[in-house]
C-alpha positions as CSV (number, residue, x, y, z in Angstrom):
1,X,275.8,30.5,262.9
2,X,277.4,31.8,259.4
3,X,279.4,29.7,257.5
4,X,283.1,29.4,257.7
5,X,285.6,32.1,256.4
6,X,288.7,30.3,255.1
7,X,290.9,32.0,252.7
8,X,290.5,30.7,248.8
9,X,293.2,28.8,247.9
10,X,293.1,30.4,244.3
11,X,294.0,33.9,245.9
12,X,297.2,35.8,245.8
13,X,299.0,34.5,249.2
14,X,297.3,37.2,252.2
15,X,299.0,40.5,251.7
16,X,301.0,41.8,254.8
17,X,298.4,44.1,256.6
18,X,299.6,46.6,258.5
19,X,298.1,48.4,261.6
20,X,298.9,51.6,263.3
21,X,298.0,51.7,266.7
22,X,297.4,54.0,269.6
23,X,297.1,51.8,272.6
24,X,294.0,49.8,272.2
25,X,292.3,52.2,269.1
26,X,293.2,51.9,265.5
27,X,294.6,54.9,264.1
28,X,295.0,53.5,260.8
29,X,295.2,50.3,258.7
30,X,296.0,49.2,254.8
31,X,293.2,46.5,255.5
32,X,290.7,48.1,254.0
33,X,292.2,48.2,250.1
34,X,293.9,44.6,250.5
35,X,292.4,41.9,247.7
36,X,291.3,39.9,251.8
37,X,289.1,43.0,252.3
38,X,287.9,43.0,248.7
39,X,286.7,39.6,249.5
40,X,285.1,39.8,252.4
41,X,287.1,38.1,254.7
42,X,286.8,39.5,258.2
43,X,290.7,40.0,260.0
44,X,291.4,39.7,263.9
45,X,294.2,41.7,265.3
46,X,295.7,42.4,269.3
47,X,296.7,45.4,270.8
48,X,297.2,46.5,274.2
49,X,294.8,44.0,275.6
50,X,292.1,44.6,273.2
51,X,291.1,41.8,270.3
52,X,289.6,43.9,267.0
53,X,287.9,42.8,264.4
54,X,287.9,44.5,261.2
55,X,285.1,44.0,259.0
56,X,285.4,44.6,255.5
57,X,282.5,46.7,253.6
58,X,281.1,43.6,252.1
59,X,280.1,42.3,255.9
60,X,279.1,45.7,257.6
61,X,275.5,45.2,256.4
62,X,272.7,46.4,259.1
63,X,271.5,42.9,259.6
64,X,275.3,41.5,260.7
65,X,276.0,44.4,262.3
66,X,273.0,43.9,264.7
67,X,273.6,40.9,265.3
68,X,277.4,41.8,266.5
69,X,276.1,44.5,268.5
70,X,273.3,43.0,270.6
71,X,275.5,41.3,273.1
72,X,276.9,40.7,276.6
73,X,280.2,39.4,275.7
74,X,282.4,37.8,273.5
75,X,284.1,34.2,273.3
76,X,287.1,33.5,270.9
77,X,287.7,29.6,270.9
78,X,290.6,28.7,268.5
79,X,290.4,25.1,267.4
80,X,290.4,22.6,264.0
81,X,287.4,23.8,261.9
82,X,286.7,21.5,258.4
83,X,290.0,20.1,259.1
84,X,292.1,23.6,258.9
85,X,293.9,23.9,262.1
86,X,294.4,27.1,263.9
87,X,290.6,28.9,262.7
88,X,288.9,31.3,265.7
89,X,285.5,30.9,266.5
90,X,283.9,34.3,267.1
91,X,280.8,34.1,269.4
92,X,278.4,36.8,270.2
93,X,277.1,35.9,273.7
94,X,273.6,37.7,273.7
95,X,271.8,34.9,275.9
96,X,270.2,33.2,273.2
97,X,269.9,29.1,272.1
98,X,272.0,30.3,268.9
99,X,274.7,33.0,269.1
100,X,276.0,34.5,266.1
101,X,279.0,33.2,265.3
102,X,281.3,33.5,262.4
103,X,284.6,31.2,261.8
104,X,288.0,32.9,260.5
105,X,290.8,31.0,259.1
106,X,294.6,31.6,260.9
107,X,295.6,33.5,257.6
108,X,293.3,36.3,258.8
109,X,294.9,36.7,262.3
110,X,297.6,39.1,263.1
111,X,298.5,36.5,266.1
112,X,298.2,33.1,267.4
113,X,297.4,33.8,271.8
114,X,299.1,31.9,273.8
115,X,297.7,29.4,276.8
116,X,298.8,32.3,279.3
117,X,296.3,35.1,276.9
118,X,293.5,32.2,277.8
119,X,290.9,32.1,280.6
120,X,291.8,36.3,281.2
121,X,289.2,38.8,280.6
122,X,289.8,41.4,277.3
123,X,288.3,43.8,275.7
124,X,286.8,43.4,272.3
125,X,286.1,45.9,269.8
126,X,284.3,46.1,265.7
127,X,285.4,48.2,263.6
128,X,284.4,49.0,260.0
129,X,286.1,51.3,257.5
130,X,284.0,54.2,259.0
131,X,285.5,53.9,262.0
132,X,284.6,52.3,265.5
133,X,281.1,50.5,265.4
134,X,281.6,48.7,268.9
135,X,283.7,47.9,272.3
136,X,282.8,45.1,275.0
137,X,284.9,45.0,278.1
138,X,284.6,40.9,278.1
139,X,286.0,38.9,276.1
140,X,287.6,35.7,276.8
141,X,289.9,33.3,274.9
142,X,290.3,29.7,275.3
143,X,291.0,26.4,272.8
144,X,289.0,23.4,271.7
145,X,289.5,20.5,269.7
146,X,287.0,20.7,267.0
147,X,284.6,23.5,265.7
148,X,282.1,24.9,265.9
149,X,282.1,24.8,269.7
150,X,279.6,27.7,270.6
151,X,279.6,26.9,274.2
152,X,279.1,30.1,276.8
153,X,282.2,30.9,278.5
154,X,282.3,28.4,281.9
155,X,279.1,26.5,280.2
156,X,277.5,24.2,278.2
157,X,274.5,25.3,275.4
């Protein structure tokens, strides 16, 4: 599991990203030159039933990447993390005792979902600056207290 992701509070307040969209594909995005890019801090936007999430150059090394990409599905739990309210836990469900996760702070989410997004099946998508790196068609959102939570989706670990 990686370590949290919470924006510095030494940084220039989050610059407005913005996202141009053709249904559920990016066409195009300022992320990518934004000081939160720069950074390394990964950014989670909604379109059209799809949940993306961009990752910056600094993060799109082979060894993350792999682990992103070898899985069935993926679980977003939003929840208290290290006492920040609001953070998304990102889990890569590939079957294993330890899924990689990685932990992103509300300032790096285009939006909060709401109880009726929950407990519904999306599709989730990674993309890089390159371009698309990788879609699942399940993805579920749901809430917990406290994070990490890490749990499979209708299970226990």
């Amino acid at each position: 599991m990686s370590g949290a992701e919470f924006w510095r509070q030494d940084m220039m307040p989050p610059a407005v990203v913005t996202i141009e969209n053709d249904g559920p594909r990016l066409i195009a995005t300022n992320y990518w030159g934004t000081e939160q890019a720069a950074a390394g801090y990964y950014y989670l936007t909604t379109n059209a039933g799809t949940v993306r999430l961009l990752v910056p150059a600094s993060r799109a090394k082979p060894d993350q990447m792999k682990d992103m990409a070898n899985t069935r599905e993926v679980v977003l739990t939003r929840g208290t993390f290290m006492g920040h309210d609001n953070c998304v836990e990102v889990m890569f469900e590939d079957g294993s005792p330890s899924p990689y996760c990685i932990h992103i702070d509300s300032k790096q989410v285009d939006r909060q979902w709401v109880q009726t997004d929950e407990h519904k099946r999306w599709r989730f998508a990674i993309w890089t600056e390159l371009g698309l790196f990788a879609e699942y068609g399940r993805c579920y959102l749901r809430r917990f207290a406290v994070l990490p939570y890490a749990a499979r989706w209708g299970g226990k670990r």
